[in-house]
C-alpha positions as CSV (number, residue, x, y, z in Angstrom):
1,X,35.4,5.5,-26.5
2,X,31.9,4.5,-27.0
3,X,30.8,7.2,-24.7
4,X,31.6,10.2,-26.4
5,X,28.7,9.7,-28.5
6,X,27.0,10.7,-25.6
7,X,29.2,13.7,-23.6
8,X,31.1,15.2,-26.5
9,X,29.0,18.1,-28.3
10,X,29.3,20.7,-30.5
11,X,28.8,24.0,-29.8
12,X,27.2,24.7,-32.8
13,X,23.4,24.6,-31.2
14,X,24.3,26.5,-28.2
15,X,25.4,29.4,-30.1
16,X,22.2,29.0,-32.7
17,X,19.6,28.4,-29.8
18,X,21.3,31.2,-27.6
19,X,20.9,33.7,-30.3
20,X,17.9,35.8,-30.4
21,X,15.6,32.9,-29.5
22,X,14.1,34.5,-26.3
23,X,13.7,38.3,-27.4
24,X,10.1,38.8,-26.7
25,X,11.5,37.4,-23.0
26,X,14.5,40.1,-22.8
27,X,17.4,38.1,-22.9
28,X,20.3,40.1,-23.3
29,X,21.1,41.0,-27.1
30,X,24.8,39.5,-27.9
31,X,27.2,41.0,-30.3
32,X,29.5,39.1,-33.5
33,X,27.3,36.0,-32.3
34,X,28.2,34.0,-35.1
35,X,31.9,34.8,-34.3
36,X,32.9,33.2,-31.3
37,X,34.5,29.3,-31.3
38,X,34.7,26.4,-29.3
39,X,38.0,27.4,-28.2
40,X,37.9,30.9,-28.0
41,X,34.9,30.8,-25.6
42,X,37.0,27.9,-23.5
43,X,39.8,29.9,-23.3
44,X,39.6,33.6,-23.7
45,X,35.5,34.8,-23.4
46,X,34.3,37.8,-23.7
47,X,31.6,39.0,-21.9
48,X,29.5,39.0,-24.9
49,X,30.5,35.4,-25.2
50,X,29.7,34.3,-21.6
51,X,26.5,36.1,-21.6
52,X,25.4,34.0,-25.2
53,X,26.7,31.0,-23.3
54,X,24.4,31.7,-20.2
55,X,21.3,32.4,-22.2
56,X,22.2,29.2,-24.5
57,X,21.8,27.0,-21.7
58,X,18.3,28.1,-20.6
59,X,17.4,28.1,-24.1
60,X,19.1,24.3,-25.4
61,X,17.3,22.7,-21.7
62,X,13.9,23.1,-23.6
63,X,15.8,20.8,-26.3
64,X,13.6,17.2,-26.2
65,X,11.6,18.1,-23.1
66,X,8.3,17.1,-24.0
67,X,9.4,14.2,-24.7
68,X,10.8,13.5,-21.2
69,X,7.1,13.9,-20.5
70,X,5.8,12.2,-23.0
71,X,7.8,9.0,-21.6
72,X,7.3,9.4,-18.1
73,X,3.4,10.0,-18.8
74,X,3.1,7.2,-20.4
75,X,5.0,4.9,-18.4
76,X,2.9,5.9,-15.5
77,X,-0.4,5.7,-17.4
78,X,-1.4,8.9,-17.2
79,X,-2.0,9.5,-20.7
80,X,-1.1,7.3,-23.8
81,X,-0.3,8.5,-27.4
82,X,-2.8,7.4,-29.8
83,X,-1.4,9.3,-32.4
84,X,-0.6,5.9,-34.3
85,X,2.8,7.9,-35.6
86,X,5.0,4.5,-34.2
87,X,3.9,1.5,-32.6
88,X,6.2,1.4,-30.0
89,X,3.8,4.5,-28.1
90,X,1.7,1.9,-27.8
91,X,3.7,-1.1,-27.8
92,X,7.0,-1.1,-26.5
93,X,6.7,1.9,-24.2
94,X,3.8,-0.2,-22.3
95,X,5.6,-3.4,-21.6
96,X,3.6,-5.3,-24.6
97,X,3.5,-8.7,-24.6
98,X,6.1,-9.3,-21.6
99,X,8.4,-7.0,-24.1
100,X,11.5,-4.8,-22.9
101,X,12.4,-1.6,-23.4
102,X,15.6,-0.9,-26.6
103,X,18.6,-0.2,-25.6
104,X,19.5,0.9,-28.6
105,X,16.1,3.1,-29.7
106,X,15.2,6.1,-29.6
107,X,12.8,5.7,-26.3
108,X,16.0,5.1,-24.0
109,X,18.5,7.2,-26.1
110,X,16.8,10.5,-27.5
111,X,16.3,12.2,-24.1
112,X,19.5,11.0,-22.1
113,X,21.3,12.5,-24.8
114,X,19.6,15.6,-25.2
115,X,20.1,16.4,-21.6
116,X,23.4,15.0,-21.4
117,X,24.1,17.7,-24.1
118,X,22.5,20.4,-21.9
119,X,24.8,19.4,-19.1
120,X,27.7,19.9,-21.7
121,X,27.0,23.2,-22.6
122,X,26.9,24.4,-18.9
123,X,30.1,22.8,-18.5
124,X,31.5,25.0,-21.5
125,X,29.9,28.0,-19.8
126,X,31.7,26.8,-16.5
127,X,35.5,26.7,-18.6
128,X,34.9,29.9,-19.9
129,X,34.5,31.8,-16.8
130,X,37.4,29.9,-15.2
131,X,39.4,31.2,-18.1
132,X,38.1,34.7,-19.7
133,X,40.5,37.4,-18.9
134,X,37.1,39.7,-18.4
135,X,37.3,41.9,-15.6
136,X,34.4,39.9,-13.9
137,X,33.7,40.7,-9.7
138,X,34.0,37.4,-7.7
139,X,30.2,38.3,-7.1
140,X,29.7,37.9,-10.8
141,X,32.0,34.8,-11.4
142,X,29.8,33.2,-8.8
143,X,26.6,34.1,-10.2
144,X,27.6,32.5,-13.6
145,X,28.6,29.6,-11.7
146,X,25.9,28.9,-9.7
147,X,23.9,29.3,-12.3
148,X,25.3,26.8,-15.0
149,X,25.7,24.4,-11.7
150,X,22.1,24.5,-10.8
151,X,21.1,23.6,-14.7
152,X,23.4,20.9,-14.4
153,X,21.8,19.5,-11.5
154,X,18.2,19.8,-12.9
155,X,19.4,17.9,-16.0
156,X,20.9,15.4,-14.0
157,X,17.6,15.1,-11.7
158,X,15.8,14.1,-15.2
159,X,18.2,11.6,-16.4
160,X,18.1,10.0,-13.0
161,X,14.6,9.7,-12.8
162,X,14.2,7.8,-15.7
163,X,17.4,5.4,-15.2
164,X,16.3,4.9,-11.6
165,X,18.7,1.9,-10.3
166,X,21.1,1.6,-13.8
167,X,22.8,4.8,-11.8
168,X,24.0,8.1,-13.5
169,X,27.4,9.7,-14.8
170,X,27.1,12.8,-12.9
171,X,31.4,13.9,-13.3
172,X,31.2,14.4,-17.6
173,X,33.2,18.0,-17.2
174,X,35.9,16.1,-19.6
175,X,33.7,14.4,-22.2
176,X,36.7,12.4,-23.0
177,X,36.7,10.7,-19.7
178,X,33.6,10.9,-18.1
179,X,33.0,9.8,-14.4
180,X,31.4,6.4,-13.6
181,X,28.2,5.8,-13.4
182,X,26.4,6.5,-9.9
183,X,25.6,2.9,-8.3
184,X,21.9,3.1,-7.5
185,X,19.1,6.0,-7.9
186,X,20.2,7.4,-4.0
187,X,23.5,7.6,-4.8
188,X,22.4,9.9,-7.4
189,X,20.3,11.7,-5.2
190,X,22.7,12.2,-2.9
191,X,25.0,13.8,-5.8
192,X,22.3,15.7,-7.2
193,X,21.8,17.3,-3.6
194,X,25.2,18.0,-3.3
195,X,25.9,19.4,-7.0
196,X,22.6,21.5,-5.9
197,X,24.0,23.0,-2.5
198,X,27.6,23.9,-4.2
199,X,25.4,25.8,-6.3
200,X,23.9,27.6,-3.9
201,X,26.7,28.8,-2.5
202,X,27.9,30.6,-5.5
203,X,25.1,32.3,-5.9
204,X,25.1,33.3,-2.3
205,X,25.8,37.3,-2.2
206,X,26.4,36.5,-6.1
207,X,25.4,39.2,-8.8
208,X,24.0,38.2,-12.2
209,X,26.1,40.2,-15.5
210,X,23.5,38.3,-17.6
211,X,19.4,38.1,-18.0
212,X,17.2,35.3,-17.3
213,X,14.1,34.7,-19.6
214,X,10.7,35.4,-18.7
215,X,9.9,31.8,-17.4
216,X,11.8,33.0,-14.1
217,X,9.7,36.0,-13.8
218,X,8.5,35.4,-10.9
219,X,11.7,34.6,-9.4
220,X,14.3,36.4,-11.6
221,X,17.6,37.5,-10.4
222,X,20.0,35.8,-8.1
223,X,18.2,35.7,-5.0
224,X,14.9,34.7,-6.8
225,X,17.3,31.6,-9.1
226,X,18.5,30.4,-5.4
227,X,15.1,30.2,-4.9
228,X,14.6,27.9,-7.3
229,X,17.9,26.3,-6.6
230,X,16.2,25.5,-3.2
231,X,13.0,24.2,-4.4
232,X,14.8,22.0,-6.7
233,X,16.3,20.7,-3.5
234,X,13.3,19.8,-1.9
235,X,11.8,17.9,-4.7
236,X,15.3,15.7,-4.7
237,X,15.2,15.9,-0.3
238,X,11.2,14.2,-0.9
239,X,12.5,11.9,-3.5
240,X,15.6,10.9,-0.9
241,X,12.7,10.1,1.9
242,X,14.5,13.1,3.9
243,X,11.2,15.0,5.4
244,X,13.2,17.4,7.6
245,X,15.4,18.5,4.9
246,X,12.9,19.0,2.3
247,X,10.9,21.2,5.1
248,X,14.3,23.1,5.8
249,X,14.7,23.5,2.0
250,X,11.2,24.7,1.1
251,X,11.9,27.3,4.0
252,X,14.7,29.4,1.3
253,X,12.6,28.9,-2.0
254,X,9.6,30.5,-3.1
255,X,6.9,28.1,-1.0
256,X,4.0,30.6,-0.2
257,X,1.2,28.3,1.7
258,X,-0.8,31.8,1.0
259,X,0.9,32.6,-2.8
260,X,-0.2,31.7,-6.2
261,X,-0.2,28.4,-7.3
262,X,1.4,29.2,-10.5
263,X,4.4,30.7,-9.5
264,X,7.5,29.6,-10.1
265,X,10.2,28.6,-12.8
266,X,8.6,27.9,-16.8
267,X,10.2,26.8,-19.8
268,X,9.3,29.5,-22.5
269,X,8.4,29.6,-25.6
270,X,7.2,31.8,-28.6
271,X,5.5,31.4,-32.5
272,X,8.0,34.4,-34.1
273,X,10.8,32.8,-36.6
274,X,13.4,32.4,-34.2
275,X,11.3,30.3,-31.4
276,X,10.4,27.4,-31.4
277,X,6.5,26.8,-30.5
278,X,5.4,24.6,-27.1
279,X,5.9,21.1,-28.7
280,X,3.3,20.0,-25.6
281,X,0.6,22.1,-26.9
282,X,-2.1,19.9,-28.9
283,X,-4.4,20.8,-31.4
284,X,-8.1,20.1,-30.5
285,X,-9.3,17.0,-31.9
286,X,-6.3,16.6,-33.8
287,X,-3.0,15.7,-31.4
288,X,-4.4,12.7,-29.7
289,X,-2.4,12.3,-26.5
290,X,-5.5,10.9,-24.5
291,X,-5.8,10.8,-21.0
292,X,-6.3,7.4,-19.1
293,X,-9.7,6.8,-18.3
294,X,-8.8,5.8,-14.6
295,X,-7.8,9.8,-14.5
296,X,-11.4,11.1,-15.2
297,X,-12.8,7.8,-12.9
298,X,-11.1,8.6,-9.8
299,X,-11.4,11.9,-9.9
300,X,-13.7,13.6,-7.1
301,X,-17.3,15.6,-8.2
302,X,-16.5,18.6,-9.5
303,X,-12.4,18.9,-9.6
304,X,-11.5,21.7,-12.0
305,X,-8.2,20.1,-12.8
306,X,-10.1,18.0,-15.3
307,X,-11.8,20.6,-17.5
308,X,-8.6,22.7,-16.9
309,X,-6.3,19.7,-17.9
310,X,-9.2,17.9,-20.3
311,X,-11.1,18.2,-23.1
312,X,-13.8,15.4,-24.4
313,X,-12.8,14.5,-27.6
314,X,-16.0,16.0,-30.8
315,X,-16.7,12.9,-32.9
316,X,-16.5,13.8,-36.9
317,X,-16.4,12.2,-40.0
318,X,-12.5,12.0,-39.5
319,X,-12.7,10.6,-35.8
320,X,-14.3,8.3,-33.8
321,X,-14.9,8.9,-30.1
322,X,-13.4,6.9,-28.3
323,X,-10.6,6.4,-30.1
324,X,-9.5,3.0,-30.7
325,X,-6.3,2.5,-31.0
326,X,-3.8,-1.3,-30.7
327,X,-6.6,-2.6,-27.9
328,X,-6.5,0.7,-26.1
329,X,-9.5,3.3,-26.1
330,X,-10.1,6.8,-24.5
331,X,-12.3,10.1,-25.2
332,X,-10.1,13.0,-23.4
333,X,-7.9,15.3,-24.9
334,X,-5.4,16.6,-23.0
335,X,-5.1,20.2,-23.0
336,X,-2.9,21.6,-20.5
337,X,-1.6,24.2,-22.6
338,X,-3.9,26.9,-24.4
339,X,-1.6,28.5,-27.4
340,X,1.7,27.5,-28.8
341,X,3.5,29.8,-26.8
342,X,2.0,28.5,-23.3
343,X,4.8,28.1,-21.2
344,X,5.7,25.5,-19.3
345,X,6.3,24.6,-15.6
346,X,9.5,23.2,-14.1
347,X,8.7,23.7,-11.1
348,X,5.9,25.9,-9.3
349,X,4.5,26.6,-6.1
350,X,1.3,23.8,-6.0
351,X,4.3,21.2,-6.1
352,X,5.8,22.8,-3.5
353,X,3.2,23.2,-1.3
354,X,2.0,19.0,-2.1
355,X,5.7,18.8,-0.7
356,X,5.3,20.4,2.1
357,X,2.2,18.3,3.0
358,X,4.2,15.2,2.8
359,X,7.0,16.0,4.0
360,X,4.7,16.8,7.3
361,X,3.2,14.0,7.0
362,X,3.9,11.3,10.6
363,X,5.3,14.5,12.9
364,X,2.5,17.6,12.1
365,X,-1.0,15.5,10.5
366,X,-2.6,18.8,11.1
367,X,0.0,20.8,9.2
368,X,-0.4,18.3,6.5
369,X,-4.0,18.1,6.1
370,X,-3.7,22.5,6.4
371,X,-1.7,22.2,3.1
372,X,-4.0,19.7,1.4
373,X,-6.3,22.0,2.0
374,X,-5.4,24.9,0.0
375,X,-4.9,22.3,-3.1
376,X,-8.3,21.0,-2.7
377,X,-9.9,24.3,-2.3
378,X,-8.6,26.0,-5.5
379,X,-9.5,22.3,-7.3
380,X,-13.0,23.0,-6.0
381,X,-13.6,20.1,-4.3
382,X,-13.5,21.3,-0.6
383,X,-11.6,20.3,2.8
384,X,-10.5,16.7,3.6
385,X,-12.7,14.5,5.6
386,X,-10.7,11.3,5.8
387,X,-9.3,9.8,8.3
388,X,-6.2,11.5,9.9
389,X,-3.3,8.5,10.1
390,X,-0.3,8.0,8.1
391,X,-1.4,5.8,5.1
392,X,-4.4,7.8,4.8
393,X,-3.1,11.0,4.6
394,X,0.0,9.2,2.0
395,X,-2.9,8.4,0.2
396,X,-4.4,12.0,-0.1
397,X,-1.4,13.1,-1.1
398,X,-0.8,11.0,-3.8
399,X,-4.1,11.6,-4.9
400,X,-3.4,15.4,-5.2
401,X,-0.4,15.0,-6.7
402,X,-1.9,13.0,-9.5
403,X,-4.4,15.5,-10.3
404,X,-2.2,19.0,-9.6
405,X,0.6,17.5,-11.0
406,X,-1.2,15.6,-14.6
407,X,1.6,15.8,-17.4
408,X,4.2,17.3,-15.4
409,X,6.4,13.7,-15.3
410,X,5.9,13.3,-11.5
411,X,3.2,10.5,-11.6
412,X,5.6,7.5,-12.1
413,X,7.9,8.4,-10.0
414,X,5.3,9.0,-7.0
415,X,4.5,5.5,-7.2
416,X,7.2,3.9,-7.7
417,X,8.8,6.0,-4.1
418,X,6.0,4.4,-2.6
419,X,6.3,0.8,-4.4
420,X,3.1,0.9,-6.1
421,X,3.7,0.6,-9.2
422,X,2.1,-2.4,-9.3
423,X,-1.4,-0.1,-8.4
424,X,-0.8,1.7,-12.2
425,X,-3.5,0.2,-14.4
426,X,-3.0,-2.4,-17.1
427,X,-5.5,-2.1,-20.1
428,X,-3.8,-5.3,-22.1
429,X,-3.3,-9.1,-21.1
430,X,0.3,-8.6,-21.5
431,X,1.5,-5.3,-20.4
432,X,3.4,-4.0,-17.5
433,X,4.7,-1.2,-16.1
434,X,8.5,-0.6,-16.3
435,X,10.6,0.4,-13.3
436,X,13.1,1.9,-15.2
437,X,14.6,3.4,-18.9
438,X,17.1,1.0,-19.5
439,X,21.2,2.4,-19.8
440,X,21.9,3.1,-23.2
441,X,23.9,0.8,-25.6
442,X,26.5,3.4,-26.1
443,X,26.9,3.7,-22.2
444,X,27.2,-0.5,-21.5
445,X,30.7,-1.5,-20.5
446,X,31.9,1.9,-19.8
């Protein structure tokens, strides 16, 4: 079957990336690492084995991330790459010429299968607890399981954001016959939702026999995960148009109208030899993953969140400012990330927050306009004086979200929710802006 190309992995990368590669983030250390097997772990684990297979999945879902942003960046024309490293950053990715996105290339495939291979090696963790003979508590089955459940989900949520309509496989537990595709982007909301509450209630009263990295520091342990778990649930509860439930959700994760902006769940990462370095962080004048000029336009007088996300460009002998690059042109860096070891949001309080704003948004204006308040105060740029209806408020929203939420692969998707992707900007006679990844080859007829 074509599809196992996709669904069936080896375990070899979970055990490799689960090893040692978060010890500055005190992940548990793991005995015999190198001596556990497929089988062995599916059948009989030990809880050396279990704990390896927990840490491997937080590790392998950094696998490929940036380039989920990358894509949905650029899609969404918040920044392009004018790196000039393959045409099709600049060509295919933008609609060129009335052109489609491959089927077949590695801007549909790379990241469907790198998550898809995530959501295999939380399925492996799932089999082994169902099976290991370890003397675990029901709270501490539970804990493992809500876990690898809630990564699942969060994979999921990434795979369906970029096929949109084409639908999703969210049943691939047996890689040898996975489920059938989802018919439409709310029915895979709908399953996403439901993957996330089964989650949760494993991890209700649950107990953790393993260690989250530091990118859940804020959150860490079970109750703090089901956090997360919940916040997770709100961004799918906006996505499904369902403003009561995504206020209900925000209510049992870590939304603090009054907390840090910043907190929340990060991929890590680190520069030692058995890391692997933040692949979003960019050399200054060198990485050339330029912001849109429309970004720096429509921003308001003195919003921090461009010198905090931007940097103008320093013309030299080696480069010319603006860069020119295929009939596009722009002067801003982005710099989001500081070092190489900058970690990495997956989800944070400012989103939630911007969520709860909406999601007030046509039954609490006030409320709403209370929330947009504290995002506009810490960009510097003081309290909203528009007008208080619907659309205008929508439109404030969107506005933050743009600029709180640069990079983050959240741009796109806002406007396509609100069917304006037609509002993206279009820099070449030609171009146009893509609804949707198309399904993988490997995936058609299946």
């Amino acid at each position: 079957m074509k599809s196992n190309k996709i669904y069936k992995y080896i375990l070899a990368g979970c055990l490799f990336l689960g090893l040692g590669i978060f010890q500055a983030c005190e992940i548990d250390p793991i005995d015999n690492p190198n001596g556990p097997t497929l089988e062995s772990l599916e059948n009989d684990a030990s809880l050396s084995d279990l704990r390896l297979l927990a840490n491997g999945v937080e590790s392998y879902l950094r696998n490929d991330m940036q380039f989920y942003y990358w894509t949905t960046s650029i899609v969404g024309r918040e920044y392009y790459d004018m790196n000039g490293t393959d045409p099709r950053y600049t060509g295919e990715l933008l609609g060129a010429g009335g052109g489609v996105l491959d089927n077949n290339g590695f801007l549909t495939t790379r990241n469907f299968a790198a998550r898809y291979a995530n959501i295999r090696q939380a399925n492996i963790l799932i089999n082994a607890v169902n099976n290991t003979s370890v003397d675990l508590t029901p709270e501490e089955r539970n804990g493992f399981l809500g876990y690898a459940e809630t990564m699942i989900a969060y994979n999921l949520l990434l795979i369906a954001n970029r096929q949109y309509n084409n639908g999703i496989r969210v049943d691939v537990a047996n890689p040898d016959a996975p489920g059938a595709f989802t018919g439409s982007y709310q029915a895979s909301l709908d399953a996403i939702a439901d993957l996330l509450d089964e989650a949760n209630s494993h991890l209700e009263g649950a107990e953790f026999a393993f260690s989250l990295s530091s990118g859940f520091g804020d959150i860490a342990g079970v109750g703090g995960f089901s956090q997360f778990n919940r916040a997770l649930a709100a961004r799918v509860a906006l996505y499904q148009n369902n403003n009561a439930r995504a206020l209900d959700l925000l209510s049992s994760s870590f939304f603090d109208l009054n907390g840090e902006l910043n907190k929340g769940a990060y991929y890590v990462f680190g520069t030692s030899g058995n890391d692997v370095p933040n692949p979003l962080f960019n050399v200054a004048n060198n990485d050339l993953y330029l912001a849109h000029d429309s970004f720096i336009a429509d921003a308001e007088e003195g919003d921090a969140r461009i010198t905090n996300k931007l940097t103008l460009l320093e013309a030299s002998d080696e480069l010319s400012v603006p860069v020119e690059l295929d009939d596009l042109s722009a002067s801003y860096q982005v710099t989001m990330y500081g070092a190489r070891d900058a970690s990495a949001p997956i989800i944070r309080n400012e989103e939630l927050i911007l969520i709860y704003a909406e999601a007030n948004i046509g039954t609490n204006n006030a409320e709403a306009v209370a929330a947009i308040n504290i995002i506009r105060n810490a960009a510097g740029v003081g309290d909203y004086t528009g007008e208080m209806d619907d659309d205008s408020l929508i439109n404030e929203v969107l506005h933050q979200r743009r600029y709180s939420l640069f990079g983050e692969g959240h741009r796109w998707i806002d406007m396509r929710r609100y069917d304006r992707l037609g509002e993206l900007p279009l820099d070449r006679d030609g171009d146009q802006i893509f609804e949707q990844f198309p399904r993988p080859v490997t995936e058609e007829g299946f």
